[in-house]
C-alpha positions as CSV (number, residue, x, y, z in Angstrom):
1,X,0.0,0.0,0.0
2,X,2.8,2.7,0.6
3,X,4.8,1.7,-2.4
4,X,1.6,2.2,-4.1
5,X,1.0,5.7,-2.6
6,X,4.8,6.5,-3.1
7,X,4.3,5.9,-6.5
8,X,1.3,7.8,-7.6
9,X,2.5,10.2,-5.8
10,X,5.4,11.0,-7.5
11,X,3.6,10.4,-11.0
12,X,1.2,13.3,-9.9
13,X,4.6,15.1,-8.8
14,X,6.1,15.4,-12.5
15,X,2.8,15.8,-13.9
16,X,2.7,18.8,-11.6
17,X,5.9,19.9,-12.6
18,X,5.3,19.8,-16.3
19,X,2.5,21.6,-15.6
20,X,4.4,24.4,-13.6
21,X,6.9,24.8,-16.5
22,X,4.2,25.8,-19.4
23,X,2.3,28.1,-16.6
24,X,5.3,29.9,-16.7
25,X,6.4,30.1,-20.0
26,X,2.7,30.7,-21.0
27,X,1.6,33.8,-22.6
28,X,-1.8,33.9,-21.6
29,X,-1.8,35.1,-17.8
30,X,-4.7,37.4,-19.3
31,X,-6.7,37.9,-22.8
32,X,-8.5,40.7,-24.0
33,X,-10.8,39.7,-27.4
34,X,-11.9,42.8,-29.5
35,X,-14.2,42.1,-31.9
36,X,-14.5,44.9,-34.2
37,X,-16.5,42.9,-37.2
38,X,-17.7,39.7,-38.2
39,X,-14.3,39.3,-40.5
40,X,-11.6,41.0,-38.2
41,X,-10.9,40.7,-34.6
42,X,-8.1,41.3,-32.5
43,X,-6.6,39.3,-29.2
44,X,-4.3,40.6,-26.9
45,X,-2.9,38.9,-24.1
46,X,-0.1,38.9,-21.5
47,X,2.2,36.9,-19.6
48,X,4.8,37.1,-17.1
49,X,7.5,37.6,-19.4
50,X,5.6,39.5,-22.8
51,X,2.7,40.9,-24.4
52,X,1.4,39.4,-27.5
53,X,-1.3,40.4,-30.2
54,X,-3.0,38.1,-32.4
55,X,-5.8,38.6,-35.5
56,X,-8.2,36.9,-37.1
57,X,-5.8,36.4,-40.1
58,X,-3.2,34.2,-37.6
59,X,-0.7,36.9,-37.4
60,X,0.9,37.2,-33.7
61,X,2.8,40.1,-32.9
62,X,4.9,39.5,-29.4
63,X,7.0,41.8,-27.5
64,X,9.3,41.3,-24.1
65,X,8.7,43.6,-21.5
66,X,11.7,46.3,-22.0
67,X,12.4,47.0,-18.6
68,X,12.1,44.6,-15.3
69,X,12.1,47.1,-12.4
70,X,9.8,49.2,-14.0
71,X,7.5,46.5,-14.0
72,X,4.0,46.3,-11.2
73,X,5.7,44.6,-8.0
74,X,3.5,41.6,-8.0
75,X,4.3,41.0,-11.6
76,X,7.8,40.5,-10.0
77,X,6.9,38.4,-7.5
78,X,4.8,36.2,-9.4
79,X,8.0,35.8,-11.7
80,X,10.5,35.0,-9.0
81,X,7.5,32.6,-7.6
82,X,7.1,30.3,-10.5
83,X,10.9,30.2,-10.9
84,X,11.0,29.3,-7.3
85,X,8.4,26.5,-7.5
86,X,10.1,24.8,-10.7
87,X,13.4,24.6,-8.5
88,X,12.1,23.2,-5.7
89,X,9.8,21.0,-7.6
90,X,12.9,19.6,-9.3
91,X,14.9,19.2,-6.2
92,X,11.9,17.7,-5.1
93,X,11.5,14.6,-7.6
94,X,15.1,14.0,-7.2
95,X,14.4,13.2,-3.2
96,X,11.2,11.6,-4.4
97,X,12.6,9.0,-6.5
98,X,15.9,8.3,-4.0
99,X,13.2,8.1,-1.5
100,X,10.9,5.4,-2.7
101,X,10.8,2.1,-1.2
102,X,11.2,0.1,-4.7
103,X,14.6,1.5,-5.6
104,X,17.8,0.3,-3.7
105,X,20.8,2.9,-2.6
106,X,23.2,0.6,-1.3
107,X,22.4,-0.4,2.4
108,X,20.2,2.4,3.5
109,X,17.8,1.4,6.0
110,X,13.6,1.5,5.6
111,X,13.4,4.2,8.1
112,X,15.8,6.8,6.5
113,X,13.8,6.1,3.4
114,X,10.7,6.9,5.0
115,X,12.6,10.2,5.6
116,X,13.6,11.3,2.4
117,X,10.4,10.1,0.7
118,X,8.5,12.5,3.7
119,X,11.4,15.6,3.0
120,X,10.2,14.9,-0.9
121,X,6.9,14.8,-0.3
122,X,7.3,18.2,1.9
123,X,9.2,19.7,-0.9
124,X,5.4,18.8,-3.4
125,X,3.8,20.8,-1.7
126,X,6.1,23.8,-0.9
127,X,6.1,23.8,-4.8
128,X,2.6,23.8,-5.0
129,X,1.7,26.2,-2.3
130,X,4.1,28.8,-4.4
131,X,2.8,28.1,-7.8
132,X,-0.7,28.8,-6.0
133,X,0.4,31.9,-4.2
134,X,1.5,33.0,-7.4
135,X,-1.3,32.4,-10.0
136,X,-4.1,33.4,-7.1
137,X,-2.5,36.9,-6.6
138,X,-2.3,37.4,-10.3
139,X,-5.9,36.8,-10.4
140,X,-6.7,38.7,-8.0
141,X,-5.0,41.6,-9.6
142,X,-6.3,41.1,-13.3
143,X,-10.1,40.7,-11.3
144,X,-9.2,44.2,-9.2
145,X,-8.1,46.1,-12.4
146,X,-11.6,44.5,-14.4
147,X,-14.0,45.7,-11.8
148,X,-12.0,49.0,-10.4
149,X,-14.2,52.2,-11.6
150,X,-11.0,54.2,-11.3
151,X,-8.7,52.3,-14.1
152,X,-8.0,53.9,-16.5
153,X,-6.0,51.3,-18.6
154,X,-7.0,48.2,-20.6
155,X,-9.3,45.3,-18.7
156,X,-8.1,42.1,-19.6
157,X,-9.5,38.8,-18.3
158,X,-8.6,35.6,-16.7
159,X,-6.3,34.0,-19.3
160,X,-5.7,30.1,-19.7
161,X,-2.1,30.2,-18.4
162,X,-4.0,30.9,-14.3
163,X,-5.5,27.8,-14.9
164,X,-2.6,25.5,-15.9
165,X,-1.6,26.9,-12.6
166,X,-4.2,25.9,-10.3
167,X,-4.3,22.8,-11.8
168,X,-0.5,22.2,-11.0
169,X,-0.8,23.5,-7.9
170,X,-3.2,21.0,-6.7
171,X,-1.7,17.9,-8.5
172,X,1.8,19.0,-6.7
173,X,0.1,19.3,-3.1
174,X,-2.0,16.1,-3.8
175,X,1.5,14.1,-4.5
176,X,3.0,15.5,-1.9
177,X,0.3,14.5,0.5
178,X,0.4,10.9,-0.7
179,X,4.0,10.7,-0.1
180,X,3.7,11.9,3.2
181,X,1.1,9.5,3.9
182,X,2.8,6.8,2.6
183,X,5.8,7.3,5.3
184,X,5.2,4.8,8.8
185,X,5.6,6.5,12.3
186,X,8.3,4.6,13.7
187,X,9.9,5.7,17.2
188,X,13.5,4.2,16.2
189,X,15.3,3.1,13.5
190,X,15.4,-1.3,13.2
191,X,18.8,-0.8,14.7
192,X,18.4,0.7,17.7
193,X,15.8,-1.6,18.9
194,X,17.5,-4.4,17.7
195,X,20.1,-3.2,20.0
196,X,18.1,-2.9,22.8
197,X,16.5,-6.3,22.6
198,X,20.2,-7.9,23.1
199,X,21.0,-5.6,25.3
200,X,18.5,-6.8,27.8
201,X,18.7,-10.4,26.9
202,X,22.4,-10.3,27.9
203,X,22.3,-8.2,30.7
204,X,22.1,-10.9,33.4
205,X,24.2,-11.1,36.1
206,X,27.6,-12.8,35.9
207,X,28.0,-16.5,37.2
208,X,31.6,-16.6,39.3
209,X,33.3,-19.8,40.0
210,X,35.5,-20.2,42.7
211,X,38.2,-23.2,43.0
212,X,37.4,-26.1,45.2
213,X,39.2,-25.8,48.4
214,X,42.7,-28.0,48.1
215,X,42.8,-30.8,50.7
216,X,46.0,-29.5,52.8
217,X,46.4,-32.5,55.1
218,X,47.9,-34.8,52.1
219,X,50.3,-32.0,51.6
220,X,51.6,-31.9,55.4
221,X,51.8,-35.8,55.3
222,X,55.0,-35.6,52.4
223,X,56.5,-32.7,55.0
């Protein structure tokens, strides 16, 4: 059963990695359609790295953002975010797989498996609680700017690339869960109680033997 949860676990673990990676190099954080006639139409949309523009006639136009600390602040936080999450989602697939019970690393015991498999599974869902920080904040903004009365610039909506992001978000926490799950509470490592058990099953008392006395009286009669 753990190997089993070990196991999906880390599948959902990639999966939510993969998934991490195109949220961030998506360019549809948010979309704006224009529809102008029933022959033309315009798209614009945004991600955290460029601004694109697309037509009807499958043209896209894309330009990086010229300047990065002229940028909105959560813009770059959401950036460093994302880059955060892919790095410790990578670390955190490496511990996985060193972690699971089915592979073999010379002699190291079942309990300091169960460790790295839990420091993995920890790692999941630091990942995935970033990658949700992340994507929920630049939501939140995009929703702000739609609805504020007192914007002035262009209302754009939520754009496919948020979504790739809660999606990974949630896979990455739900591994992580499973591999956490899947580790056994054990008070000591196999060792140390095999220790002890010997330890008490030789800690009688020790037996002394003493000499029998020597008969003295045969050795005065050859004085």
């Amino acid at each position: 059963m753990a190997v089993g949860l070990q196991v999906v676990g880390l599948i959902l673990g990639v999966v939510s990695w993969c998934l991490q990676s195109s949220c961030t190099s998506s360019q549809v954080w948010k979309t704006k359609t224009q529809v102008e006639s029933v022959s033309t139409s315009q798209w614009q949309f945004e991600g955290l790295w460029m601004s694109c523009a697309a037509t009807s006639l499958d043209s896209v136009k894309c330009s990086r953002f010229k300047t990065v600390l002229g940028l909105p602040a959560h813009l770059q936080v959401c950036r460093a975010l994302m880059i955060l999450s892919l790095l410790v989602g990578l670390a955190s697939i490496i511990v996985s797989v060193l972690g699971l019970k089915c592979t073999k690393i010379g002699r190291t015991s079942e309990h300091v498996k169960d460790q790295i498999a839990l420091s993995g599974g920890i790692l999941f869902i630091l990942s995935g609680v970033f990658t949700l920080t992340a994507v929920s904040w630049y939501a939140a903004r995009v929703i702000q700017d739609f609805y504020s009365p007192v914007y002035g610039g262009m209302r754009f909506e939520l754009g496919t690339g948020l979504y790739l992001g809660w999606a990974a978000s949630f896979l990455a926490i739900l591994g992580g869960s499973m591999l956490c799950c899947s580790c056994r509470k054990t008070t000591a490592p196999p060792s140390a109680r095999q220790f002890s058990y010997n330890f008490t099953k030789t800690s009688r008392g020790q037996n002394i033997y003493r000499a029998a006395p020597s008969d003295s009286s045969g050795s005065k009669a050859y004085v």
